[in-house]
Residue, then its C-alpha position, 0 to 999 in steps of 0.5 A: x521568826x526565829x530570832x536571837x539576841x546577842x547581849x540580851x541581858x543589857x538596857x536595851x537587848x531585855x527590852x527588846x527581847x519582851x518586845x519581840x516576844x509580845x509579837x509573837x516571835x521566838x526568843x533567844x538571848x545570850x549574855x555573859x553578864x559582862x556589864x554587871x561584872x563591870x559594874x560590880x567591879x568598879x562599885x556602880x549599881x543600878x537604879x532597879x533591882x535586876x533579877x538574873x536573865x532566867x528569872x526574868x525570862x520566868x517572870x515574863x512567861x508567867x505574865x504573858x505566856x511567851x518563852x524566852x530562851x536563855x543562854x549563858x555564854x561568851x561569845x567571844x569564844x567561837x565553841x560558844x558561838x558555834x553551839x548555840x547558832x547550830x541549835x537556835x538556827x535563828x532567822x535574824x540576829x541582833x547584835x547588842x553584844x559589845x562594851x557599851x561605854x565611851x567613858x569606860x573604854x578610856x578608863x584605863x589600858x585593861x578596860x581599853x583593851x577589853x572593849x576593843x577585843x570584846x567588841x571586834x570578836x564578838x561581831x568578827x564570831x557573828x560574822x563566822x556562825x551566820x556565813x557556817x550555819x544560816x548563810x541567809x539570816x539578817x543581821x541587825x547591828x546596834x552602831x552609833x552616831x558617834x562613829x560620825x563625829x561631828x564634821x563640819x558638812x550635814x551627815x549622810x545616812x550611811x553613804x556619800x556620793x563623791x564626784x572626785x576629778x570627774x569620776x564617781x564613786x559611792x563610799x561609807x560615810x567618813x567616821x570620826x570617833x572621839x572614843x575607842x568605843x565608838x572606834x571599835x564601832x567604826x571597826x565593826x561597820x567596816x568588818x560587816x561591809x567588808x563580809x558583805x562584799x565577800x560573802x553576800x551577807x544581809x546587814x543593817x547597821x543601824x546608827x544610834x544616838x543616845x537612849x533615854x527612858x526606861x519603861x516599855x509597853x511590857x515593863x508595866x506589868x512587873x517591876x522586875x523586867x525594868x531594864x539595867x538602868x544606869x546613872x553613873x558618869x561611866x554607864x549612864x546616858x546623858x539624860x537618864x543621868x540629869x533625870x536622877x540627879x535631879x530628884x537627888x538634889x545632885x547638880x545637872x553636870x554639864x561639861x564645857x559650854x554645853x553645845x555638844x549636840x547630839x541625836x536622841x530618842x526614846x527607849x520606845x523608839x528603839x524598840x519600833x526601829x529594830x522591828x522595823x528592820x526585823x520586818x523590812x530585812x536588808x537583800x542578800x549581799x547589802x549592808x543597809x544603814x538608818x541613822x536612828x535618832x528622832x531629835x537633836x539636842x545639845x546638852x545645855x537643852x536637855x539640862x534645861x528640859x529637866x531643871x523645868x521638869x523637876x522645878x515644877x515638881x519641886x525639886x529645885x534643881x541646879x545646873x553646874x558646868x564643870x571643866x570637860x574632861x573628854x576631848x571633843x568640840x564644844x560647839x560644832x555643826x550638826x545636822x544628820x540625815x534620818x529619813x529611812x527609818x521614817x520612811x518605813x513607817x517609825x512613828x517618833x515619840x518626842x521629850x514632852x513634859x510628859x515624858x519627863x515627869x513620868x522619867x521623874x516619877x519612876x526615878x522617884x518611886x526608886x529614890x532609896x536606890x541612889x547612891x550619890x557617891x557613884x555618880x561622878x567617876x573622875x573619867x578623863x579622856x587624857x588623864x596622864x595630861x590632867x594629872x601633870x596639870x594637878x601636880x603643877x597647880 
């Protein structure tokens, strides 16, 4: 097949792209090198050193004899959109391409209203080169267990049937995000539904918990096609931040209580399921939704994991609760469905010791890289309420 990826250059669209490649089909990635740009910006680096996407690309064909075409592009402008989708004709899209971040997209009103514009034109310009140039090509949409929140009843897998005075309907699960990201994620579902009504589209949006990991089948054979890995407060997920600051000697930063649960799995398992939505490609005129996740942790679990992991290592590590600076529940129900992707023959690979001090090993291998300066942003969900409460201290 012909496939193209839209964010091809981020954590996870690289890795999925040599994934793809190594199964033989055609490649193309389009980035704009936003996340870099971002990070350059507000001083954050990555634990890898990454080459450009064209020297990734060259590396990866001298190592495996497969191409990936590159593009250099904004798809937040439709003449970008237009050319590439008029010359590449892919057979299924995959769309990586947003600002990824929560604590990013309540940093401040510029990098709020980046994310929202970014975010719905960039899936609002798909929308418009598959219905002009390849009407029957599937769309594969990275969403986010985040646009559920965390209701007090057990998470459907996209849909829920309501029975409302005596009547039956089917609806979109109800969202409630606790960032603007996860609301332009929101945003986008709807987007997409609405297009599939209308014109008979092929969707799947698949929801996503939190991703850990960094090497992949592919990634062993050179350094220089690890992913960008981040490990700051702003960009780094959760456990990927705890496994670096636990080989740096910085205290695991647990917000609040530590009972915010979570759906998790590894880099690898995000790479299976988009292949299993490549494969298995929704019917014309559905939007089909997996929830993608292999296990639920909260975040005092993982915490725990990696002090264990690290201490036998050595490495004595310390936990420190600090004070949440985001607005959420601190102890909530969580129970989500996610049997889809199961069924269609996913194959989990769960946080084993094993994993962890592999985690730790790489991280290790890279430690000269860290710079503990930048972990910690200062990100707050209500800053202007927590400067008035500094000042008054």
């Amino acid at each position: 097949m012909k496939i193209l990826i839209l964010g091809g250059d981020g954590y996870l669209g690289w890795s999925t792209a040599m994934n793809l490649s190594s199964h033989g089909h055609e490649i193309c990635v389009i980035d704009n090198y936003a996340r870099r740009e971002i990070c350059a910006k507000q001083n954050i680096q990555f634990l890898f050193e990454n080459p450009s996407l064209e020297e990734r690309s060259q590396c990866w064909e001298a190592i495996s004899g497969q191409r990936i075409k590159v593009h250099i592009g904004d798809l937040q402008q439709w003449d970008c959109v237009a050319a590439l989708f008029n010359s590449f004709k892919p057979d299924a899209i995959i769309h990586y391409a947003e600002q990824p971040s929560a604590p990013y997209s309540m940093f401040d009103r510029d990098s709020a209203a980046y994310t929202l514009q970014n975010n719905l034109l960039v899936t609002f310009n798909l929308i418009h080169g598959v219905k002009q140039f390849v009407p029957d090509a599937h769309i594969i949409k990275l969403g986010t267990m985040g646009e559920y929140g965390t209701p007090n009843i057990e998470i459907e897998e996209g849909w829920i049937d309501i029975t409302h005075k005596g009547r039956d309907g089917r609806f979109l699960f109800p969202r409630q995000a606790g960032s603007l990201y996860h609301t332009t994620k929101i945003m986008d579902t709807d987007l997409l539904w609405f297009y599939v009504r209308m014109w008979k589209l092929r969707v799947t949006d698949l929801m996503q918990g939190p991703v850990y990991g960094m090497h992949t089948e592919q990634t062993r054979a050179d350094d220089r096609l690890l992913p960008l890995f981040n490990y700051d407060e702003m960009f780094g997920t959760v456990l990927n931040r705890f496994i670096v600051q636990a080989v740096c000697g910085y205290p695991l930063t647990v917000y609040g209580k530590g009972e915010q649960k979570r759906g998790y799995l590894n880099i690898l398992d995000t790479l299976a399921c988009v292949k299993l939505a490549i494969d298995n490609p929704a019917q014309q005129g559905e939007l089909r939704i997996f929830n993608q996740f292999t296990e639920v942790f909260s975040v005092n679990d993982l915490a725990q994991k990696v002090a264990t992991a690290g201490n036998k290592m050595g490495m004595n590590v310390k936990i420190d609760s600090l004070e949440n600076p985001r607005i959420e529940a601190e102890e909530h129900f969580y129970q989500p469905a996610h049997t889809g992707l199961l069924s269609l023959g996913l194959k989990p690979h769960y946080l084993t010791d094993d994993v962890m001090a592999e985690m730790l090993e790489t991280v290790l291998r890279h430690q000269s890289n860290i710079e503990k300066e930048q972990i910690m942003r200062g990100v707050k969900w209500d800053a202007s309420v927590q400067k008035i409460k500094t000042q008054a201290a």
